[in-house]
Structure formats: structure tokens, C-alpha cells
C-alpha positions in Angstrom: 30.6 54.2 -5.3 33.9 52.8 -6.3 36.7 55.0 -7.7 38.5 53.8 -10.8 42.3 55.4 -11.5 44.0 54.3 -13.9 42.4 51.5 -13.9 42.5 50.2 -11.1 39.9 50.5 -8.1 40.9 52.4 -5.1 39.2 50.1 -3.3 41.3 47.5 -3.9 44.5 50.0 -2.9 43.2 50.6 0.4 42.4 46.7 1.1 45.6 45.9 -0.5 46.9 48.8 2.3 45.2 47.3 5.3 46.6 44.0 4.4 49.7 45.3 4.6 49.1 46.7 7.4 48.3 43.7 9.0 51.1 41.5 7.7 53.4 44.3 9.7 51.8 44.1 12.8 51.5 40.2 12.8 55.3 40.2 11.8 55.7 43.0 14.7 54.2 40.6 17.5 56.3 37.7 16.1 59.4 39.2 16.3 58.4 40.6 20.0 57.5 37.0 20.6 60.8 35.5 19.6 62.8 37.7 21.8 60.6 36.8 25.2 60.7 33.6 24.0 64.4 32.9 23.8 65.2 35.1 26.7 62.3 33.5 29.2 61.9 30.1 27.6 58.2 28.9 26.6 56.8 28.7 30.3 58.2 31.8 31.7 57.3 33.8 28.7 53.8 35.5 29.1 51.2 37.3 26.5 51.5 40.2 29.3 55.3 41.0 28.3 55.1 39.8 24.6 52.8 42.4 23.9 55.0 44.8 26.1 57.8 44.2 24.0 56.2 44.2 20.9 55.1 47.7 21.6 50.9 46.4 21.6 48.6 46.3 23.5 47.3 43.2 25.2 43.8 43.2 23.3 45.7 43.5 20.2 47.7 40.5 20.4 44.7 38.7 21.4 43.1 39.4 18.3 46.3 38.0 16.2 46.2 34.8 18.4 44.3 33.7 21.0 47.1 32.0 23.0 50.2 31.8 24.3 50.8 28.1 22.6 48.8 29.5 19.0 51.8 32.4 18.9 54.5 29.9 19.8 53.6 27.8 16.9 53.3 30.4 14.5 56.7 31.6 15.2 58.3 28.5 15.3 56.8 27.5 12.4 57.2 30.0 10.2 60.7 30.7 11.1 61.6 27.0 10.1 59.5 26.9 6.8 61.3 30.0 6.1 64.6 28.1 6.5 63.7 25.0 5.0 63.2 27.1 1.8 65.9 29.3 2.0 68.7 26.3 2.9 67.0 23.7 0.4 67.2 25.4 -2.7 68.6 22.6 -5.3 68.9 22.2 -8.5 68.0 19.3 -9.6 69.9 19.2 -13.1 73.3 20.0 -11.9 75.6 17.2 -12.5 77.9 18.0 -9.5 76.4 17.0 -7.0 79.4 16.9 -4.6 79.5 20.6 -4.9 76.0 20.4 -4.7 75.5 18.6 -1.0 79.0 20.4 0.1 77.4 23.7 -0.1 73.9 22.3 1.5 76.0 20.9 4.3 77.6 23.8 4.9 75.0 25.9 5.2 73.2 23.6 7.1 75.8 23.0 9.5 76.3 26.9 10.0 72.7 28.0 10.8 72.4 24.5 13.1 75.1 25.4 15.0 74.5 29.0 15.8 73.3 29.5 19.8 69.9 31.0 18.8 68.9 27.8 16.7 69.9 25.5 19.8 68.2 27.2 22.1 64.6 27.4 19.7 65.3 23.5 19.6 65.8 23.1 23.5 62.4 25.3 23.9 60.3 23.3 21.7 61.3 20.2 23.2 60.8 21.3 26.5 57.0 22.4 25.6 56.6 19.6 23.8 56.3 17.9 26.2 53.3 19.4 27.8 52.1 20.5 24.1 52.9 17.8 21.7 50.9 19.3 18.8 53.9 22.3 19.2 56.5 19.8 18.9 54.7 18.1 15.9 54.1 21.3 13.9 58.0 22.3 14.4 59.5 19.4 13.1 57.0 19.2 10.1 57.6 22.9 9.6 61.4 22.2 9.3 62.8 18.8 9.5 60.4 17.4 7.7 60.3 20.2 4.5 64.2 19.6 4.5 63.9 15.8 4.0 61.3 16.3 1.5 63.4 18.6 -0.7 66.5 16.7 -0.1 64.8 13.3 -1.0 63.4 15.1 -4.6 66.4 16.2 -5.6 68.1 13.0 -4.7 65.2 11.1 -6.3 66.5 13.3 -10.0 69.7 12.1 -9.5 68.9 8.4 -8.9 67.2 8.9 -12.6 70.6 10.7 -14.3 72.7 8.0 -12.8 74.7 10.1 -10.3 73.3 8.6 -6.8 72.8 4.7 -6.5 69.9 5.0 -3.7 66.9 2.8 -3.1 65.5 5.1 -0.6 66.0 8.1 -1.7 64.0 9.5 1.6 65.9 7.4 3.8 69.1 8.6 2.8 68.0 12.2 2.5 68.0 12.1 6.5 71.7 10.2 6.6 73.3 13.0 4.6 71.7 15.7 7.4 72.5 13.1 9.9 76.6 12.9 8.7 76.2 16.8 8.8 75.9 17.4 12.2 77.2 14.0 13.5 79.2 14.4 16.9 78.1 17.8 16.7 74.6 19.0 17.4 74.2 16.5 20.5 77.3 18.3 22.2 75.2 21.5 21.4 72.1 21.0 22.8 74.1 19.9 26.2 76.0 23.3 26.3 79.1 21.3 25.9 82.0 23.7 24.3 81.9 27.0 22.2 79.7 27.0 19.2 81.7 25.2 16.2 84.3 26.7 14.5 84.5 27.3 10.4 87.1 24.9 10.2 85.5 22.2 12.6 82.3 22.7 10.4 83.9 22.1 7.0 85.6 19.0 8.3 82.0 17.4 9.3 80.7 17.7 6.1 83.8 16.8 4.3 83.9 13.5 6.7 79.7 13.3 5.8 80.4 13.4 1.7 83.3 10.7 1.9 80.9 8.2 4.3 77.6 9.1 1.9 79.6 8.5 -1.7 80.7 5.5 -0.2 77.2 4.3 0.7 75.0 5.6 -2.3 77.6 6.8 -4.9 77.3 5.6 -8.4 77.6 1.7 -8.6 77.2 1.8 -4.8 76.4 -2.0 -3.8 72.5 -1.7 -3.3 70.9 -4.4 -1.2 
């Protein structure tokens, strides 16, 4: 028999509480994952010692995912979707769109420079390698949702008559490009400290100034 209080079923409160209750634990392995992962790299990491650190057991985290490569791309994933949406958020209609791409490119530029981010970058290319499909479902996860925001909000301001751009998608990866020009390469090499505030504001500044120049209004379009 199912209960009714208040209208609603208390059947549907306890499955609304077991998937609750599942959503924690899933988000309990991933973050147990993402610290073996970043301290032992992708092949020294094992299901033994994620679990261990997550505080499961090892049948547990076999029921959430079946594999070592399945949990890596669920973290990896998620975490850059999660970014993508949280550092793409434009709107569309505001004419200043200098104020608009400064504030993406710093952002950008802060959260790409940080040592965690390099070093989830240097692990998915190294297990690309021997996993493509992890490499794959990474950058469309995060490089890829970027672009794709980017090049719709550049597409709106084609329309308005702020951007002169006849590939709106092309150009969405330049501006990301400019960002972290000189920069992110040095990174991934473990060349120098992380970038400072100042050196960060001056690579986007130096990005704006080369992109207005190539796709600013009345920009020469060939």
C-alpha cells in the first residue's frame, strides 16, 4: 500500500532518499578517485587504494564502475563539464564585449594555470595514449563545451555588429589560444612557478589587443 502525506507519496520520499544517497557515495568515490589520481598518476593509481581512500569497500566501487579507465573518465569528465559551465557563462546581449572576454580570460587563465589543472592535463595525455577514448571524452567534456559556448556568443555578436568574424568557431579557439599564449606550454614542462596575477592580466590584455585587431568591428574579413 502506498502512503499519501500531504500529498505526496512516501514512496517517492524514500526513492527520492536513496537517490540521494547514491549521488553521495558516487561523488564520495570521485573525490577519493581524484586524490590517488593526482598523487599516483593514471597507471600507478589502483581500484585497491581508491576505494581505500574513499573510505569503501572494493565491491562497492565495483558496482559504481566496473573499471579503473570507466572511473577515470567519469571524473575527468565531469570535473571539466562542470568548468566549462561555470567559466562560460555569457551573456549574449551585453554590448561590452571587451569587458565581456576580459573577465572570461581571466578566469580562464587563473583556473588553467593553477598546478592541479596541469597536472589532470599531463595525466590524461599520458593515458591517452594507451586509452584514446579517455583522451577523446576529456577534451569533448571541456575544450570542446568551451568552444561551443564561446563560438554562440560570438555568433550573437557577429549579428549586433560588435565582432566582424566569419568563423565565429574558428576564432572562438584564437581568443583561448591568445589567453594562455607563452603560458600553458611552459606549464605543462614544469618550467617556472605557477603565473602570477600580474603576468596573468597582461596575457589577456596582450590577447584582447591582437583579437580586436583581427575580428573587431570593420575588421578586414577575407
Amino acid at each position: 500500500m502506498t502512503v499519501v502525506h500531504d500529498g505526496i507519496r512516501v514512496q517517492d520520499l524514500a526513492e527520492a532518499g536513496e537517490e540521494s544517497a547514491e549521488s553521495a557515495k558516487r561523488r564520495q568515490i570521485l573525490e577519493g578517485a581524484r586524490k590517488v589520481f593526482l598523487a599516483q598518476g593514471f597507471d600507478g593509481a589502483s581500484m585497491g587504494e581508491i576505494a581505500k581512500v574513499a573510505g569503501v569497500s572494493k565491491g562497492t566501487l565495483y558496482v559504481y564502475f566496473d573499471s579503473k579507465e570507466s572511473l577515470f573518465e567519469a571524473l575527468t569528465t565531469e570535473e571539466k563539464r562542470g568548468l566549462a559551465e561555470v567559466l562560460f557563462k555569457l551573456d549574449p546581449e551585453d554590448p561590452d564585449v571587451r569587458g565581456v572576454l576580459r573577465t572570461l580570460g581571466l578566469s580562464y587563465l587563473r583556473r588553467m594555470g593553477k598546478p592541479e589543472h596541469i597536472s589532470s592535463i599531463r595525466m590524461v595525455m599520458g593515458a591517452a595514449e594507451k586509452f584514446p577514448r579517455l583522451g577523446q571524452a576529456f577534451y569533448e567534456a571541456g575544450p570542446c563545451q568551451g568552444i561551443a559556448r564561446l563560438k554562440a556568443y560570438f555568433d550573437r555578436q557577429v549579428e549586433a555588429g560588435r565582432l566582424s568574424i566569419e568563423d565565429t568557431g574558428v576564432a572562438a579557439q584564437h581568443f583561448l589560444d591568445l589567453c594562455v599564449s607563452g603560458m600553458l606550454r611552459r606549464l605543462l614542462f614544469s618550467v617556472g612557478e605557477p603565473p602570477t596575477e600580474a603576468q596573468i592580466q597582461r596575457n589577456v590584455e596582450n590577447a584582447l589587443r591582437v583579437f580586436f585587431a583581427a575580428y573587431g568591428p570593420g575588421a578586414p574579413q577575407e
